[in-house]
N, C-alpha and C positions, 0 to 999 in steps of 0.2 A: 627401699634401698636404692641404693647410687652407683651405677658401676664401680667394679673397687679399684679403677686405674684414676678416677677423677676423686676417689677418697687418698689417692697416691700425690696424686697432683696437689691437695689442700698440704698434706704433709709435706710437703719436697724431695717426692721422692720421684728420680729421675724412672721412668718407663721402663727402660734395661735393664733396670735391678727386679724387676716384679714376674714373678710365676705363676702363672696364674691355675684358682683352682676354682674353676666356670667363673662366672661373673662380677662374683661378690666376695671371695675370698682370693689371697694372694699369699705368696712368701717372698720375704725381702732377703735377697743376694747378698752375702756377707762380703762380698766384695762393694758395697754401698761405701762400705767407712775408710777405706779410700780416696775417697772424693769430699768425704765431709770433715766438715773442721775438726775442731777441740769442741769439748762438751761446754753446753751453754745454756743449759736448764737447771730449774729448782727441782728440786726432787722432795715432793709430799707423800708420805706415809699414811697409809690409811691404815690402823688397827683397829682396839676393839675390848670393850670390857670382856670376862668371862660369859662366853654366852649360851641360852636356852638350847636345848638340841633343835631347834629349828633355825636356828643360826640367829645373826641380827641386822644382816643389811650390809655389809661392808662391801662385796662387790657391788649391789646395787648403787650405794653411798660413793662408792670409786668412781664407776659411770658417772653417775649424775653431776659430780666435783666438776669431772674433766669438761661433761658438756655446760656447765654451769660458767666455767673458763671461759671457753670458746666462745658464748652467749656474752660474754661481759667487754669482748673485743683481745681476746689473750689468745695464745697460739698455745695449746694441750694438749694432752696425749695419754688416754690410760694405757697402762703396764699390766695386764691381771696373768693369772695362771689358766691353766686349760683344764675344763672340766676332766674328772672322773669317772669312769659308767657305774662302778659302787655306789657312793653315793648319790648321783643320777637316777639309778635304779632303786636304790634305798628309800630314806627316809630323810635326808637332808636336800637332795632335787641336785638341779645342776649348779652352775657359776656363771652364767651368763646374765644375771642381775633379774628383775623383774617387772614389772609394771610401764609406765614410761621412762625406765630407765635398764635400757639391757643391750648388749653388743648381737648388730645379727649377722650371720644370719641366725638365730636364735636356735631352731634344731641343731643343725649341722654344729655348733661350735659344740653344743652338750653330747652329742655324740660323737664320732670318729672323726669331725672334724680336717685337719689335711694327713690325719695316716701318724703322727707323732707318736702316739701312745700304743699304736702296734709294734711300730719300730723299736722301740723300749722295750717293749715285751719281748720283741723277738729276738734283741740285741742282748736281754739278758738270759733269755732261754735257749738260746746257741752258745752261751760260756759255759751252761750246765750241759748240754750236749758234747761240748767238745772237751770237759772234766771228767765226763762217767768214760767217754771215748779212750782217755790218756788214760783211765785206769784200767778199761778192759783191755788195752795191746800192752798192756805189764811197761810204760814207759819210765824210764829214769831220769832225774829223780823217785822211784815211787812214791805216789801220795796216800797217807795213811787216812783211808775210806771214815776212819773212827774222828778226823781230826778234818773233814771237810767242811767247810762254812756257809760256800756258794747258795744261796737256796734259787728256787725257782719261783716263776712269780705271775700272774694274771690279771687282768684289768677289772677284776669283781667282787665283790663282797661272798667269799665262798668258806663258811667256818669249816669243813670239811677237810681242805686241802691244807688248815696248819701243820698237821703232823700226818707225812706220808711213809709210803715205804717206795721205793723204786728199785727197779732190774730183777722181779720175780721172774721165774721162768727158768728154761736150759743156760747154758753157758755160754748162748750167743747174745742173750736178754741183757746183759749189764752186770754188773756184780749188787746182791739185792743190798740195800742201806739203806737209813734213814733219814729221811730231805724234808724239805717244808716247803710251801710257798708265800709270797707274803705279797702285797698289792701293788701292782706298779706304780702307784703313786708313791709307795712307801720302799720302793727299792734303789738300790744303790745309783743305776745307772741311770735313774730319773733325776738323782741329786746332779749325778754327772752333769750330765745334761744342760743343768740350769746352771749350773757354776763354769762350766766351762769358758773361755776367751776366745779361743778360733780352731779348726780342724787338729794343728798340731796336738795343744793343749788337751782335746778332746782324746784323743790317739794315746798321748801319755797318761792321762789319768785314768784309763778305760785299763793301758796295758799294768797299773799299779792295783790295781782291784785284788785285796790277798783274799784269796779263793780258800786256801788249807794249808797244811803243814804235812812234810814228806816223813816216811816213817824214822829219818832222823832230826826230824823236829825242826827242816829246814823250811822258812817261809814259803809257799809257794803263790804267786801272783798269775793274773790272768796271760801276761806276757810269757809265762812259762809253757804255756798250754799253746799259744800262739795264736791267742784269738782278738789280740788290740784291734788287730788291721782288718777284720772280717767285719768285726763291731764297729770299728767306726765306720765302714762302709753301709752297714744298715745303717746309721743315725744321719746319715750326710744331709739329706734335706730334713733331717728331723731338727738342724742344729738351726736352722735358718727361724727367723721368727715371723710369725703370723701376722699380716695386716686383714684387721677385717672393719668395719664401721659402728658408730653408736646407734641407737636409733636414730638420731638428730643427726647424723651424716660426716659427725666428725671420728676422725682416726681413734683406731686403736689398734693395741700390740698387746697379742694374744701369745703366750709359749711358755713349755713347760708347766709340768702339775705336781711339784713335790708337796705331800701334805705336811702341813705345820703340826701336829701333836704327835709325828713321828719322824719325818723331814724335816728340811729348814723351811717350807711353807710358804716360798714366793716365787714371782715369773724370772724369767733367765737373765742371768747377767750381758748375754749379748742383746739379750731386745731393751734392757736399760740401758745402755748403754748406746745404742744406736738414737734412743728416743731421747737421753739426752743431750744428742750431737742435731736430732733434729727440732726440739721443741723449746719451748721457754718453760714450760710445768707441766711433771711428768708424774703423777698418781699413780701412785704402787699400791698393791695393800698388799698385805701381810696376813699369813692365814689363823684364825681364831683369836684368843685373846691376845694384849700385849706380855702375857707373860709369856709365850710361846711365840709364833709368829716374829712378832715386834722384837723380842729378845735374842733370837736368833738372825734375825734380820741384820742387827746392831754387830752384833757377839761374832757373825759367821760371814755374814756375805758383804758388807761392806769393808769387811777385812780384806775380801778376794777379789771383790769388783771396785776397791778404793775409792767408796762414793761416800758421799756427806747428804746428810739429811739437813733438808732447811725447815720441813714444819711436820708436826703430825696429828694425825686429826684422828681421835677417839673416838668411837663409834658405842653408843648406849643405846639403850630403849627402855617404855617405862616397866617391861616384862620382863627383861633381863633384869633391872634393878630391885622389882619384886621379889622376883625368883631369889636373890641373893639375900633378901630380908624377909626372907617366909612369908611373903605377901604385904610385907611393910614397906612402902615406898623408902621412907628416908631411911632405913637398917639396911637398905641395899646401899646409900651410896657411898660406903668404906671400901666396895667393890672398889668404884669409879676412883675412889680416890687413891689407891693401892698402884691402878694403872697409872692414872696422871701423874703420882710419885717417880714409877720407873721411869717414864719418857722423858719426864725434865734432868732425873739421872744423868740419863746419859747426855745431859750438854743439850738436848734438843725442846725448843716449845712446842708445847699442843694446845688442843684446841679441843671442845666438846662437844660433837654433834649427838642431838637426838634425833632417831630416824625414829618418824613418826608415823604411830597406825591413828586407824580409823576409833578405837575405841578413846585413846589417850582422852584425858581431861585436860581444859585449859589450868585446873587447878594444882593437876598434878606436873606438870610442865612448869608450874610459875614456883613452885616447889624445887623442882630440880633448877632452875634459874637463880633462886635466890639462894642456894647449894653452892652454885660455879661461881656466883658475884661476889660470896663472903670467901672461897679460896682465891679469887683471882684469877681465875680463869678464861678465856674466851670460850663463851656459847650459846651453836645457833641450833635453831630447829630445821633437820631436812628433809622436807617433803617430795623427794627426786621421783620415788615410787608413784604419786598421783599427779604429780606436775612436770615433770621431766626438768629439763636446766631451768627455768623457772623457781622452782622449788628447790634452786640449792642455789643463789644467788646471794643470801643473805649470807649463806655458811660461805661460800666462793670468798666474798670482800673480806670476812674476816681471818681468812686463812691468809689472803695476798697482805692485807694490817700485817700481820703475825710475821711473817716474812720480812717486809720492811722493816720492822722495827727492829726485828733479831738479826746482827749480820753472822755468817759462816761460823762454826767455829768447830773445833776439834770433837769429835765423840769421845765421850767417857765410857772406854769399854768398862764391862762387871769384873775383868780376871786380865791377867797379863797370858801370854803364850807360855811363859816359860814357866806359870804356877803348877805343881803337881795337880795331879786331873784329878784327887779328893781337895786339893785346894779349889781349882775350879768349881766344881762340884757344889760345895759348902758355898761361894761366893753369891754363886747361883741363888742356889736355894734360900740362903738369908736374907740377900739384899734385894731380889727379885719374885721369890715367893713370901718371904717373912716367916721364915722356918724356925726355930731352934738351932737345931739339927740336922745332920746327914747319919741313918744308921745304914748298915749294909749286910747283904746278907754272905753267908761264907763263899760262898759261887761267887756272889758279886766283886769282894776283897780280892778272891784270887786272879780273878779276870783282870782287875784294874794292875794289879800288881804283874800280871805278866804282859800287860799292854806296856807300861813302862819300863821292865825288863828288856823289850821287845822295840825300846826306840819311838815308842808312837805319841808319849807322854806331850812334846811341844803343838797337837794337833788339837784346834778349839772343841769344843764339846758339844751337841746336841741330847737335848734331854727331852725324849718319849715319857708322855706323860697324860692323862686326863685334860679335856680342854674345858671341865665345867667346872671347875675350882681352882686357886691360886695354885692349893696344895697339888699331892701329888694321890689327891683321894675325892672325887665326885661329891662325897657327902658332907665335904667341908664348903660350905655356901659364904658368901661374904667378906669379907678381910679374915680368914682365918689367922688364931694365932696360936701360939703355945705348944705346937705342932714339932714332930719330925719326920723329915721326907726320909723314904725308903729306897733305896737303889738295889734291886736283882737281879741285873741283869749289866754289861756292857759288850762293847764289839765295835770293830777300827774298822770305818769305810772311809779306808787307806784310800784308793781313787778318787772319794769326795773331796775327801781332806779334812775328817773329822770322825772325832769318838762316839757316840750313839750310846748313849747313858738312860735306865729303860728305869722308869719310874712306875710303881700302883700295877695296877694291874691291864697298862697299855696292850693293846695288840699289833701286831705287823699286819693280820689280814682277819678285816672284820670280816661282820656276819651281816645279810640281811636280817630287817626287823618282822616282826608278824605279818604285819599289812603293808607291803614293799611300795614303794611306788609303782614298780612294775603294774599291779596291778588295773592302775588308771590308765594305761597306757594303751595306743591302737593306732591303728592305720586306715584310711577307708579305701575308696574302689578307685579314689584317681590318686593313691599312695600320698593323702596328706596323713602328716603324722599330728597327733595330738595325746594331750597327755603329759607332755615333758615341762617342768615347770624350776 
């Protein structure tokens, strides 16, 4: 690694703006974009067919892009999100990519990293502190304990903590009720977080967080409780975003961890946005498939951070495409083509990378090539994991082609704002899963009907769902068809600025697996860590 004020200097970033945290990592001073122009970067999307539970390469495939850039003589920048310690500790590993292609300092970013993902937690575990608080000095409004929404939330995969009870004990303990917790990647004020535009913004969407309902059915918001201005004070350098290096020494912008098959699944709109005032191509990925992530992406945050996608690059493997054809190579690739359909959708060209293992066959590659050649497609094979930018050079050219030849143009959102959110809904699910249908269940009907009783109807929609199928069911593999998505669930994260539509049988706060990754994991006697992958 390279001190991180000479990985500041490669970026343009003036020294005063940098905080440093020891050596190698830093935070960039939002007071930066001040000083810097109008934005003046391409913005490439990295998604992703539906993939294996061991993921498929898309952060690493992000790295390696960007350094593959930088190696070709272009000035880049990856965008990614900040690991998780659930699945860190889990069975999915961290997000700081792998092989010769991973952002370091490699421990520290998959762990606690500069303190962000504390501050989330702590920022949303002090709105439930100071909600049980307003209800025990009997405050007016009063909040009807039956009708509170608020949950609490921790940085872990703990199945335990879904459904609690809190305030047992005397009458000094809280009034008892029942709360949940759900994962800070998966909570409100993580979405906050990443969507936000500058402190103000921050402040009001944190003070719009509707918490419950008073026992005369009057909305109640986190402003009511008066806990904007405490919250945004814990998030204050949590809003600032991460500069830390690739392996190869070139920049990158680490912030925020909202997960995609329950969040909207990408890094914050200020660290895109700063990177594309400082770079020429700026590598975002988007978390899990393009039906999730990538849809959301389009659907939700390019609405709030008013950015334009110039290219997107799909991310396969020959395991993922198996998996989706029962071990059939070519029955998998209605998958690939289901994605490729949506991204061109909406107005934008993609591209087809295979991130490529060690097992792959040359024959099964010349299979999936003569697949992408007879749709039209561009696609390369990227070997970033064993070769670092090297091994992504041929995908680089072909993404900078794609680019060239497509100028700007408008996104074709899936739903207008002003669609009923079962219109929404249904748009979704048809033209982005290939559904049928939307059925719903009686909780869900009434939920959506008193969201738009309630005003909240013009707000985009996020839809929680399975990230191993189109559908909204794991056990449907491949282009599923014939199908109806199931909605049971909905809830307005008002502060985000979107509906949260709960499809199949998603969770807010997984579970660890049998054999955790925990397990691998140690430290020896001069505190290196090992383990963490």
């Amino acid at each position: 690694m390279i001190p991180i004020s000479e990985v500041a200097k490669k970026a343009g970033i003036n020294e005063k703006y940098l905080e440093h945290y020891g050596a190698f990592m830093a935070k960039i001073d939002l007071k930066i974009r001040t000083d810097l122009g109008k934005r003046k970067g391409k913005l490439i999307l990295v998604t992703a067919t539906n993939p294996t539970p061991a993921g498929e390469g898309k952060t690493t495939n992000s790295i390696g892009l960007s350094m593959s850039l930088n190696a070709l003589g272009h000035s880049a920048v990856v965008a990614l999100r900040q690991p998780s310690l659930g699945p860190v500790f889990g069975i999915k590993g961290g997000a700081a990519g792998g092989g010769k292609s991973t952002v370091e300092p490699f421990e520290q970013i998959n762990l606690m990293f500069t303190g962000d993902f504390p501050a989330v937690s702590a920022a949303g575990n002090l709105l439930s502190a100071m909600i049980d608080n307003y209800i025990h000095h009997d405050h007016q409004p009063e909040i009807d304990v039956r009708r509170t929404y608020w949950p609490r939330n921790v940085d872990m995969n703990d199945r335990a903590l879904r459904k609690v009870i809190v305030g047992l004990g005397g009458r000094f303990d809280g009034f008892p009720r029942e709360d949940n917790f759900v994962i800070t990647s998966a909570s409100e004020v993580m979405a906050i977080l990443g969507l936000s535009k500058d402190y103000v913004d921050l402040k009001e969407r944190l003070g719009n967080i509707l918490i419950a309902r008073s026992e005369q059915l009057k909305e109640m918001y986190a402003k009511d409780v008066k806990a904007e201005g405490a919250m945004a004070v814990i998030l204050r350098d949590a809003l600032k975003p991460n500069l830390v290096q690739t392996q190869e020494g070139t920049p990158a912008i680490i912030h925020t961890g909202p997960f995609a098959n329950i969040a909207h699944g990408t890094s914050s709109i200020i660290g895109t946005d700063i990177a594309l005032r400082l770079f020429d191509y700026v590598v975002i990925e988007a978390g899990f498939g393009a039906d999730l992530g990538a849809e959301k992406f389009f659907n939700i945050v390019t609405r709030a951070g008013d950015f334009i996608v110039d290219a997107c690059v799909v991310i396969t493997t020959i395991r993922a495409l198996k998996y989706h054809g029962f071990d059939d190579l070519q029955d998998g690739f209605p998958n690939l083509e289901k994605h490729m359909e949506n991204i061109n959708n909406f107005g934008v060209p993609a591209v087809v990378a295979l991130n490529r293992f060690p097992d792959d066959t040359d024959e099964e590659i010349d299979q999936l090539r003569r697949f992408c050649e007879e749709k039209g497609w561009g696609m390369e094979v990227s070997e970033v994991y064993a070769r670092g930018s090297e091994g992504g050079k041929a995908l680089a050219k072909v993404v900078l082609d794609t680019i060239a030849s497509n100028p700007i143009k408008r996104i074709n959102y899936t739903y207008d704002l002003e669609d009923p959110i079962k219109t929404k809904i249904l748009k979704v699910a048809q033209k982005i899963y290939g559904a049928n249908d939307v059925l719903y269940t009686t909780t869900a009907k009434g939920t959506i009907r008193s969201l738009e009783r309630r005003e909240y109807g013009n707000l985009p929609i996020c839809i929680a769902k399975t990230q191993f199928s189109l559908s909204d069911s794991k056990s449907l593999r491949g282009r599923p068809t014939g199908f109806d998505a199931e909605v049971n669930g909905a809830n307005v994260s008002n502060g985000a600025g979107f509906i949260v539509i709960q499809m199949g049988d998603i969770n807010l706060m997984p579970g660890l697996p049998e054999e955790p990754a925990a397990h691998g994991m140690d430290i020896d006697k001069d505190g290196n860590i090992s383990g963490i992958f």
